[in-house]
C-alpha positions as CSV (number, residue, x, y, z in Angstrom):
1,X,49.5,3.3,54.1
2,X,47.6,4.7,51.1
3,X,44.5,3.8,49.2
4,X,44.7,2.0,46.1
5,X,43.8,4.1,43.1
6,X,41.1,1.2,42.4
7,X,39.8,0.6,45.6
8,X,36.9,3.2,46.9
9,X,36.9,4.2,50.0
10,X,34.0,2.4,52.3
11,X,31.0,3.8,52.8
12,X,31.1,5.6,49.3
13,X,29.5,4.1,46.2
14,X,30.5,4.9,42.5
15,X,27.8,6.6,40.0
16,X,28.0,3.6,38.2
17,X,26.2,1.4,40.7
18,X,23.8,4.5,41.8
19,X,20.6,3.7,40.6
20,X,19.0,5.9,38.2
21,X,15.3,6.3,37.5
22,X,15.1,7.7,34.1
23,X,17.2,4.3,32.3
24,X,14.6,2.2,34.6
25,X,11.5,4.6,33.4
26,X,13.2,3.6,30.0
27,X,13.5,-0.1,30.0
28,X,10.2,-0.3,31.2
29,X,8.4,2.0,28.5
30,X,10.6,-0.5,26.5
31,X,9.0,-3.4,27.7
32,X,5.9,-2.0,28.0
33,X,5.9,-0.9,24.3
34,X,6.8,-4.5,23.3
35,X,4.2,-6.3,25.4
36,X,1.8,-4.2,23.2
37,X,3.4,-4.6,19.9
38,X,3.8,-8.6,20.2
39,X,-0.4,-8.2,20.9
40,X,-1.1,-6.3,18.2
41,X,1.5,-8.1,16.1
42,X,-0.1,-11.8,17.1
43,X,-4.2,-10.1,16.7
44,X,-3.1,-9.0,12.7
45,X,-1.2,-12.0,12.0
46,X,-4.4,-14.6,13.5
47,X,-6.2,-14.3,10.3
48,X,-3.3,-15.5,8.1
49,X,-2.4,-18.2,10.7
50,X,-5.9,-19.6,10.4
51,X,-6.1,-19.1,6.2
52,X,-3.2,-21.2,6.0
53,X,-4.1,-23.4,8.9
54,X,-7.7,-24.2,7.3
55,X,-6.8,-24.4,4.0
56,X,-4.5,-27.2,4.5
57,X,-7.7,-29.4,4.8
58,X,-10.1,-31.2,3.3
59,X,-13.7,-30.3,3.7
60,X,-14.5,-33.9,5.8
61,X,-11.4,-33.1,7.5
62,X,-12.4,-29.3,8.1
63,X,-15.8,-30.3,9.7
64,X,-14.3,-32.9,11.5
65,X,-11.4,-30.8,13.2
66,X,-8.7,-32.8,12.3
67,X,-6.3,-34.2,9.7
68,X,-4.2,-32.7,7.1
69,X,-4.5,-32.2,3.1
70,X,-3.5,-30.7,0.0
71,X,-6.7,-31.4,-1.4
72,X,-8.0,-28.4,-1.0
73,X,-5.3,-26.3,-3.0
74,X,-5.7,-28.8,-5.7
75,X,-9.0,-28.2,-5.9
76,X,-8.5,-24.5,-5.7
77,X,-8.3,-24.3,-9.8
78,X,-11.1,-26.5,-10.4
79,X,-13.6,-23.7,-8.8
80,X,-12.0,-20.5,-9.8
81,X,-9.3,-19.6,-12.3
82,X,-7.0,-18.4,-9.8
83,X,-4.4,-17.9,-12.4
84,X,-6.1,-16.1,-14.8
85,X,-7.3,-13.8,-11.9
86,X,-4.5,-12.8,-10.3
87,X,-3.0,-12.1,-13.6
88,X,-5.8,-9.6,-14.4
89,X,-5.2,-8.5,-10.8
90,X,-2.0,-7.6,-11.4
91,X,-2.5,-6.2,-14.9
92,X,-5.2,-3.3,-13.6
93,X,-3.2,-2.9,-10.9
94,X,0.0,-2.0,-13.2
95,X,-2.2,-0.1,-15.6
96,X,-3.8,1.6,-13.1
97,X,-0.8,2.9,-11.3
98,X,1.7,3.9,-14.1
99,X,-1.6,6.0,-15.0
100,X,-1.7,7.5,-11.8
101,X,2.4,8.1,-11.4
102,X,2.3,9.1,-14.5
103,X,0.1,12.3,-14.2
104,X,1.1,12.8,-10.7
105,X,4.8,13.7,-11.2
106,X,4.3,16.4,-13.3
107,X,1.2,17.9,-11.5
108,X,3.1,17.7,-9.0
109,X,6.1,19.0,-9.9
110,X,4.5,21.9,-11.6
111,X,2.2,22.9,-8.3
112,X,5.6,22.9,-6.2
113,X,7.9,24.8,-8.7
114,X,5.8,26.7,-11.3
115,X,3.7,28.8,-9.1
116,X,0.7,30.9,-11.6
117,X,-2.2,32.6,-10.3
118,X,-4.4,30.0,-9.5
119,X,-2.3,27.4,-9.0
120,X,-3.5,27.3,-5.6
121,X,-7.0,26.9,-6.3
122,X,-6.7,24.4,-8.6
123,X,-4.5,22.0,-6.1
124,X,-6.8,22.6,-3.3
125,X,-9.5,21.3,-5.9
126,X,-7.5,18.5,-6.5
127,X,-6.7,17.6,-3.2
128,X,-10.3,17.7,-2.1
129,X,-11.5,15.3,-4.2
130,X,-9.2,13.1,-2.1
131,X,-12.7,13.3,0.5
132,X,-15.3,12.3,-1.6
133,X,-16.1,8.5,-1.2
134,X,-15.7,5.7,-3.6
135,X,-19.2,5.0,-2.8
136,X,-20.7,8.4,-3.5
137,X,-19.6,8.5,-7.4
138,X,-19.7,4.8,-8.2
139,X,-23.1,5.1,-10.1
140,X,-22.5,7.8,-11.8
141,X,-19.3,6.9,-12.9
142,X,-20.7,3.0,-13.8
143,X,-23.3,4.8,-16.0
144,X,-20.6,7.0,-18.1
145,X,-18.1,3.7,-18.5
146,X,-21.5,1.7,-20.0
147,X,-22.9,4.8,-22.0
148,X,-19.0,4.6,-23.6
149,X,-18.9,0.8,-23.8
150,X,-15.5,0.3,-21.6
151,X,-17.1,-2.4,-19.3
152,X,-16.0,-5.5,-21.4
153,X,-12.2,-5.4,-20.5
154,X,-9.9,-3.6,-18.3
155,X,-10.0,-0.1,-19.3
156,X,-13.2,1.0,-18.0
157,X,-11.8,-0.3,-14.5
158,X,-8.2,1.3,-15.3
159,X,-9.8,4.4,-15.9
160,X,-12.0,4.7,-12.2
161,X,-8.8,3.2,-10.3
162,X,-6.7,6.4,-12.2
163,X,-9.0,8.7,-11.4
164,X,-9.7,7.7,-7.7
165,X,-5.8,7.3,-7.3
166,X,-4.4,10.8,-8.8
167,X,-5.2,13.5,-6.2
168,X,-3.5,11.5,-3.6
169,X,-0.3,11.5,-6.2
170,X,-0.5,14.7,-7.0
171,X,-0.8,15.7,-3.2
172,X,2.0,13.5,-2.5
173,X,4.3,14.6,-5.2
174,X,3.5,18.4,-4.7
175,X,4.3,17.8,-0.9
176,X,7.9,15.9,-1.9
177,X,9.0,18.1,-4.8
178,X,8.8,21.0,-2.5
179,X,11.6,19.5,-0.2
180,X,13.9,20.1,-3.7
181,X,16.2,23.1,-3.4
182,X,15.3,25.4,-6.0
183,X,19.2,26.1,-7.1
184,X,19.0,22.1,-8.6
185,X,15.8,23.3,-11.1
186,X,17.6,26.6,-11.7
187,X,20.9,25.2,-12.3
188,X,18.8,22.6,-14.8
189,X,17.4,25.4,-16.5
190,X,20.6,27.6,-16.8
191,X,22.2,24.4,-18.5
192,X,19.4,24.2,-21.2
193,X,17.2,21.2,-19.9
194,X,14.0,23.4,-20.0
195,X,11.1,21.7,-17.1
196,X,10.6,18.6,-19.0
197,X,14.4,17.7,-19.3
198,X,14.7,19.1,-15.6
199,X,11.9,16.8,-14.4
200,X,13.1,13.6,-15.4
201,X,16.5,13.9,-15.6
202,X,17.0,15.7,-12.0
203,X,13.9,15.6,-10.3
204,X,12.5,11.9,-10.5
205,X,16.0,10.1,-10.2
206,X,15.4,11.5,-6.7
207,X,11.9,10.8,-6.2
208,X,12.1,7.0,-5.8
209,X,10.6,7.1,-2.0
210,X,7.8,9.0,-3.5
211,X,7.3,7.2,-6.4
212,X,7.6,3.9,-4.4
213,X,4.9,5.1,-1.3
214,X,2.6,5.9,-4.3
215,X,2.9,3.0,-5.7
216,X,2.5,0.6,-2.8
217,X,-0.1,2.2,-1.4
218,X,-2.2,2.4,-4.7
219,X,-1.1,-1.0,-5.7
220,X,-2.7,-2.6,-2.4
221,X,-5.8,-0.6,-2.2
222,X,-6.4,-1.6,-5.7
223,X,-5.3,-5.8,-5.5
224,X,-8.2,-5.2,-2.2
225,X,-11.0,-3.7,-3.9
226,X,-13.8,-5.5,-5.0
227,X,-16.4,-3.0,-5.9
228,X,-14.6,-1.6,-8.9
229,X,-13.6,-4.8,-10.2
230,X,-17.4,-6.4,-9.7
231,X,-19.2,-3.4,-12.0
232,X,-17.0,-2.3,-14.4
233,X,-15.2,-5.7,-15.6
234,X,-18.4,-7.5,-16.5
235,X,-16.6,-9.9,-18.7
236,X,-16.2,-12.9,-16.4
237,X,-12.7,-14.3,-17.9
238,X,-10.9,-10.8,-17.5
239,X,-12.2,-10.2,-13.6
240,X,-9.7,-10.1,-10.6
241,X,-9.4,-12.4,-8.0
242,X,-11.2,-10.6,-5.2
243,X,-14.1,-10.7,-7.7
244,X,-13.0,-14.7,-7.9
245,X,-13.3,-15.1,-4.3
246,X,-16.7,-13.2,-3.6
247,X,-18.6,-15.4,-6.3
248,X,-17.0,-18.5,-4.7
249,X,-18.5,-17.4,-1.4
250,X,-21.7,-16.5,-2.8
251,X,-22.3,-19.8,-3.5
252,X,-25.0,-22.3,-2.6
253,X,-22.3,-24.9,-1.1
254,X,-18.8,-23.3,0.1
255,X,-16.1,-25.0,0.6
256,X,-14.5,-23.1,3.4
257,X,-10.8,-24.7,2.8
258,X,-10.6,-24.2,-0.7
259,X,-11.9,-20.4,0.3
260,X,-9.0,-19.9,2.6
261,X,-6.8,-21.1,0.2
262,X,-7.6,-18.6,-2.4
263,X,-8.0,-15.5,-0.1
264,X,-4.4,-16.3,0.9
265,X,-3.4,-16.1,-2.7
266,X,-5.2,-13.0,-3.0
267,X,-3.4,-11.9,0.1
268,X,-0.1,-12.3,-0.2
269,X,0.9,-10.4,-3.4
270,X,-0.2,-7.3,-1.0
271,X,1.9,-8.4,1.6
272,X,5.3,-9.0,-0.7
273,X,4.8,-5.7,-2.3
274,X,4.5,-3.7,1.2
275,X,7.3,-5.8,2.8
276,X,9.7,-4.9,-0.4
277,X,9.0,-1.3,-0.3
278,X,8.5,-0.8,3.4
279,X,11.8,1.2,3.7
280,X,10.7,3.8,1.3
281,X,6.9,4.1,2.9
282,X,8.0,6.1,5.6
283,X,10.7,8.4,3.9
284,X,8.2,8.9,1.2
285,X,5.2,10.1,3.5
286,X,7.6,12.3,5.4
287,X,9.8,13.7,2.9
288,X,9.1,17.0,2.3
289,X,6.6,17.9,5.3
290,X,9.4,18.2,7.9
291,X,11.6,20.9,5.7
């Protein structure tokens, strides 16, 4: 009598019901890595949970601990302009980083592919002024924007956002640009486009990570500061909301509801723009470094 080609002979086990350590080392680095990511996931999104929770109160209902409202957001223009400062928010943060894109693609461009004697020198320089804190040139810099009268609108602030923004660009776009073949900006040039025509017309169509990791990451350092903003914009109607919010604060009487409903305003403009662009962050960072 033979042995069904199915059936397995007793005493003998198949590999498939073997155990095997490495898949169970696996599933529970796995599990291990989510614990941790659902902690740090629930300790960054507390703060956003208690702005919303708290500003969907009243002040009486706030110190009392219970009880809902949307007295508070209705009150919310009454104390501050919001909408007048998160439209100059958003107009120094567009000024500021079409400035910065804008000189950092063709330093860029021109550091990876047009290599001169001291073209080295000069990037390093660049690059190193990455290090020097905000902090370190703010009076200096406030004294040359008043001695040239640009402190009454947006372009004195425009101006210190560009120039604390470019050498990370141009560090950036050097570092992408040099992951383009060199046969695409010779082919260019063969066919009469010269480096101007070769860098828009090639080169940036293919830049969009960069372009888009320089932009979110600019665009929500600058919605976030308040320094800038607080000494160089010293016309009160034209300031941005974090300058809003730190004045409301500042006050004799607070109204912690109506506070946590204007930080989340000024909160989640950063968050949309990061969460729309979060695909390119990472391909823009990396592109270029591993080739």
């Amino acid at each position: 009598m033979t042995t069904p080609l199915l059936e397995r002979p007793p005493g003998r086990e198949g590999p498939a019901t073997a155990p095997r350590p490495g898949r169970r080392r696996v599933r529970t680095g796995r599990a291990a890595l989510f614990v941790i990511m659902l902690g740090v996931a629930v300790v960054m999104l507390y703060p956003f949970w208690v702005m919303i929770f708290d500003s969907l109160k009243t002040e009486a209902q706030f110190l009392a601990g219970k009880g809902f409202s949307l007295g508070s957001w209705k009150a919310l223009n009454s104390v501050i302009p919001v909408g007048q400062q998160v439209l100059s928010s958003t107009i120094i943060c567009c000024a500021s980083i079409i400035v910065i894109v804008l000189i950092g693609l063709p330093a860029g461009f021109a550091f990876s592919k047009l290599r001169f004697r001291t073209s080295t020198l000069i990037f390093l320089v660049i690059v190193s002024a990455m290090m020097v804190p905000l902090q370190a040139i703010l009076m200096p810099e406030f004294v040359n924007i008043t001695k040239l009268g640009l402190t009454s609108g947006y372009f004195g602030a425009v101006i210190v956002y560009a120039a604390l923004g470019t050498p990370f660009s141009v560090f950036l776009f050097t570092t992408y640009f040099r992951g383009v073949p060199d046969e695409l900006i010779e082919a260019g040039i063969v066919d009469g486009l010269g480096y101007f025509g070769v860098l828009w017309r090639l080169v940036v169509p293919i830049a969009v990570p960069a372009i888009a990791t320089v932009t979110v990451l600019q665009f929500i350092q600058i919605w976030d500061d308040l320094l800038v903003g607080l000494l160089f914009i010293q016309n009160t109607s034209q300031r941005p909301i974090t300058v809003g919010l730190a004045v409301l604060s500042a006050g004799r009487t607070t109204s912690i509801p109506e506070l946590m409903a204007g930080s989340f305003i000024s909160a989640l403009p950063a968050m949309l723009v990061y969460l729309g662009f979060q695909r390119y962050l990472v391909k823009g960072l990396t592109m270029g470094i591993d080739r």
